[in-house]
N, C-alpha and C positions, 0 to 999 in steps of 0.2 A: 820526387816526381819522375814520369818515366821521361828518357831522351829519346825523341829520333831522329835514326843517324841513315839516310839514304832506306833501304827495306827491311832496317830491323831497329827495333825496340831495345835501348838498355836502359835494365830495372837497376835504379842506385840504390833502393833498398830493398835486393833479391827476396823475392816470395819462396816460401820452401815448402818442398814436399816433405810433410811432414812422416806419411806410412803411405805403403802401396802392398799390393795384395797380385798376386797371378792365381790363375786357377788354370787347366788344361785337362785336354783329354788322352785319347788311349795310345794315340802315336805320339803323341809328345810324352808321354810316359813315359815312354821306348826311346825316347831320344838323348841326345848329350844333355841337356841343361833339366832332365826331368827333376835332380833335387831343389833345381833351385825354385820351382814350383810349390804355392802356398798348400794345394789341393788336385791331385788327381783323380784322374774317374776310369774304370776301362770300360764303359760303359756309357759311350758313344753319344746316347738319348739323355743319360745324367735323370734315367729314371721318368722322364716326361714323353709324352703321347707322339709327339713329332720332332724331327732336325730343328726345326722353325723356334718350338718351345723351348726348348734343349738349350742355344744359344741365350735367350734369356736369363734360363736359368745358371750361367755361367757369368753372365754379365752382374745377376743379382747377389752371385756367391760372391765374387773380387768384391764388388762395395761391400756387403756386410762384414768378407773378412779384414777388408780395410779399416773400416771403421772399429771392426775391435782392435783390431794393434792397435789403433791411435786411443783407443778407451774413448770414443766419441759417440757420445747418442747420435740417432741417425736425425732426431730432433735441431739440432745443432747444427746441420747443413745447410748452407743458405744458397747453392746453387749446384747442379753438375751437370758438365758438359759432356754426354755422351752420344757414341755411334757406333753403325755395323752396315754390313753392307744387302740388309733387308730392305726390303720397299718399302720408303718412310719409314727408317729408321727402327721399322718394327720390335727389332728386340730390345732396344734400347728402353721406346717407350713403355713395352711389355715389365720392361724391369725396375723403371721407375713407377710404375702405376702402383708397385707392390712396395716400392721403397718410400713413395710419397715424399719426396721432396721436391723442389720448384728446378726443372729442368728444361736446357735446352737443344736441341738434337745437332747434331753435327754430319756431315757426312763428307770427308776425305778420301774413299777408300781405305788405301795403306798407309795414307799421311793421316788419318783421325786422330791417333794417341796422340802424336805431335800439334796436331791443332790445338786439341782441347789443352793441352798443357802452355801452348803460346797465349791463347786468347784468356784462360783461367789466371795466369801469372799477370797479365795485362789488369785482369778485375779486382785481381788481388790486389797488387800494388793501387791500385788507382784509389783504395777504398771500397768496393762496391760487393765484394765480401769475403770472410774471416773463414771460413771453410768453407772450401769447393771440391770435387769430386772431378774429378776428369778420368775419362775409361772408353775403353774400346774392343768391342768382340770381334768375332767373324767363327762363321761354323764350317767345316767342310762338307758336308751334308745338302745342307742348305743354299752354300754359294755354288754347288756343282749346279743342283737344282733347278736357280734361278738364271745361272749367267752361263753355263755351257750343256750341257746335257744330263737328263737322269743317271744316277749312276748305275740303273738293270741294265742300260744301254750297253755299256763295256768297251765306251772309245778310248783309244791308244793315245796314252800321251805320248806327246810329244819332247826328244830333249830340254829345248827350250821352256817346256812349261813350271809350272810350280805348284807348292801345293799349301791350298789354304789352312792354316793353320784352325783348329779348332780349340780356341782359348781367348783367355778374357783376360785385360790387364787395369787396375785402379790404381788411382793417386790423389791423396789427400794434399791438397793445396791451401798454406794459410798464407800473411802476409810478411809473417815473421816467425821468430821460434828455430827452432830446434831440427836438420834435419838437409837433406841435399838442397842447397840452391839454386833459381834460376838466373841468370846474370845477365840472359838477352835471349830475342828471339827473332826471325829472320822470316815473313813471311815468302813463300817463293812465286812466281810468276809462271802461268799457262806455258809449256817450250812443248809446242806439236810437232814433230818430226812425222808424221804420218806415217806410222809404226801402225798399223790395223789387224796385226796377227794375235787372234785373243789369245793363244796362246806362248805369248812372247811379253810377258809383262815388263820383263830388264829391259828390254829393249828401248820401250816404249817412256818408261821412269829416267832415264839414268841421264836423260837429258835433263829435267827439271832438277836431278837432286846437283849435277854441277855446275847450273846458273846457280843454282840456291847458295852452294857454299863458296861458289866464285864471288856473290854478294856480302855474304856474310863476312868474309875475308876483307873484302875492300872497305865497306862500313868502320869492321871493328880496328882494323889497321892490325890483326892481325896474322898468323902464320900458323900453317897444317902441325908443323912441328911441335908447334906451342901447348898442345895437349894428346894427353895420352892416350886418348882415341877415339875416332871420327865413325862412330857409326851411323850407318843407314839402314834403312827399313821400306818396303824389302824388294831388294834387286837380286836376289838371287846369285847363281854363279855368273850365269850370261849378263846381265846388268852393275855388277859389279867390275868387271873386265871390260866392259866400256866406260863405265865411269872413270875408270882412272887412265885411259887414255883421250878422254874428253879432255881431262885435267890436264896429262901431261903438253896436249895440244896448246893451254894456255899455260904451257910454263910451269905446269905445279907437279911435282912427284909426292904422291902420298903414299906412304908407307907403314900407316900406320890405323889403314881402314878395315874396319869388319861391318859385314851386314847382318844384319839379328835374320833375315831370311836362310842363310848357310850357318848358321850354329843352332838353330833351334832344333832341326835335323841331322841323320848326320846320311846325308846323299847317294854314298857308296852303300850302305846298309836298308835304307829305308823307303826306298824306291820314289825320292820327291823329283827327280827330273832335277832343275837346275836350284831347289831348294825351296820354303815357305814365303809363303804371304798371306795377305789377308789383316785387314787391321787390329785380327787378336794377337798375330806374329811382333809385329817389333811393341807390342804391347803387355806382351806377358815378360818379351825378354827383357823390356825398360824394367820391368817391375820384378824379374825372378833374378834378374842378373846385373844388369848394370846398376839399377841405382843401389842394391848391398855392396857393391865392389867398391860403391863412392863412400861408403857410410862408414866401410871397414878401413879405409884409406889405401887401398891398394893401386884405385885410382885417383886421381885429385882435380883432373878436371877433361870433360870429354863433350863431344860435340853428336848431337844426335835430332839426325836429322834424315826424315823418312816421306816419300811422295806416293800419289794416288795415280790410275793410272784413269787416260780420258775416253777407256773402253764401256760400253754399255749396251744393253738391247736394241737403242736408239741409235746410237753412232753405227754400231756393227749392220742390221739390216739398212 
């Protein structure tokens, strides 16, 4: 049975991801982590009429290649939790409509992969089902589209800004078996600093993600040191370099943190400004990078933890 311990969940008989699946497009091709990628494309559209369909079809490639590594009919699936950051979920549902299995929509931003994986391990343990799916896209294309300008337009980024990653990350969640563990999860709590610069996401996250692991710490009794590395998703450079002196302000020196936002790219080369986001970012890299890292044993236990940010058409006008 699960325990709660203050805002997080520990699973005594950890649910595991059994296989996970990344797919990616043409800049992440180009980028540091492009082998560790199931599926590339340099081909931006992945073949489909619009950004919009595009996304979908990246979201549908991870679950199906997911589901063949695990040799899982897609039959077999009794839930999955996915998101992106389209109006109502569009691509998600676009992608299950084609997958047919019983889903339900999530929407975090850049925390989605981490959601669906907190609340999926939550189902799983609890009973409520044997294979679940958790996954999360975001398109560059599409989120320029929706949330800052066309891109004919040819506005200048900014340092601080970042760049949405164009990729899709799956995870086959059972309740037992064979494969990375979940050991706990740490839901985090709204932290508005009234950070309103859309183009300043680290800024604006990097408050939430050190409540979050200042929680998680105090809960589980225990310490940064204790694993071999605390990633987050995605603060970028500029939200990364706050985050750890948020920390150090409470005392904590981490030294051992990486953001899937600064390695999915590599910055100096690829002109992402302060690095990636978008919740196909630390979602391809949970599934291209970290969790084979865990499986080969190279790492044995890590903390991964990624926030949304409380920008939108609404708040911004």
């Amino acid at each position: 049975m699960t325990q709660r311990c203050g805002d997080t969940l520990l699973f005594r008989t950890p649910p595991v991801i059994a296989a996970q699946a990344a797919v990616g497009g043409k800049k992440e091709g180009e980028g540091p982590l492009a082998a560790a990628f199931d599926e590339l494309s340099s081909d931006n559209r992945f073949g489909q009429s619009s950004w919009e369909a595009a996304e979908k079809y990246l979201q549908l490639r991870a679950a199906r290649l997911c589901l063949q590594k695990a040799a899982l009919p897609q039959e077999k699936v009794q839930l999955a939790l996915a998101g992106d950051l389209q109006a109502q979920c569009t691509a998600s549902s676009y992608a299950m409509r084609e997958l047919g299995v019983p889903f339900a929509g999530l929407f975090g931003a850049c925390s989605t992969m981490a959601e669906g994986l907190a609340l999926g391990a939550a189902l799983c343990e609890g009973g409520a089902a044997r294979n679940l799916l958790a996954m999360a896209s975001s398109h560059f294309c599409a989120a320029e589209r929706q949330f800052r300008t066309p891109l004919s337009y040819g506005a200048v980024r900014t340092p601080t800004a970042q760049w949405t990653a164009t990729a899709a990350g799956c995870c086959l969640l059972q309740p037992q078996g064979e494969g990375v563990g979940i050991a706990a999860a740490t839901f985090g709590r709204v932290q508005d600093y009234q950070v309103k610069d859309i183009n300043n996401m680290g800024a604006a996250m990097a408050p939430a993600a050190a409540s979050t692991l200042l929680h998680y710490f105090k809960d589980t009794g225990t310490e940064p040191q204790e694993f071999d590395c605390i990633y987050t998703g995605d603060l970028g450079q500029v939200g990364s370099q706050l985050l750890r002196e948020l920390l150090a302000a409470e005392g904590l020196l981490i030294k051992n943190h990486v953001d899937c936002g600064c390695i999915l790219f590599d910055a100096n080369e690829q002109s992402v400004k302060s690095g990636g986001s978008g919740p196909g970012c630390c979602a391809a890299v949970l599934c291209g990078h970290i969790l084979p890292r865990l499986r080969r044993g190279s790492q044995k236990r890590v903390l991964f933890t990624a926030t949304g940010a409380l920008m939108s058409q609404t708040t911004f006008l």
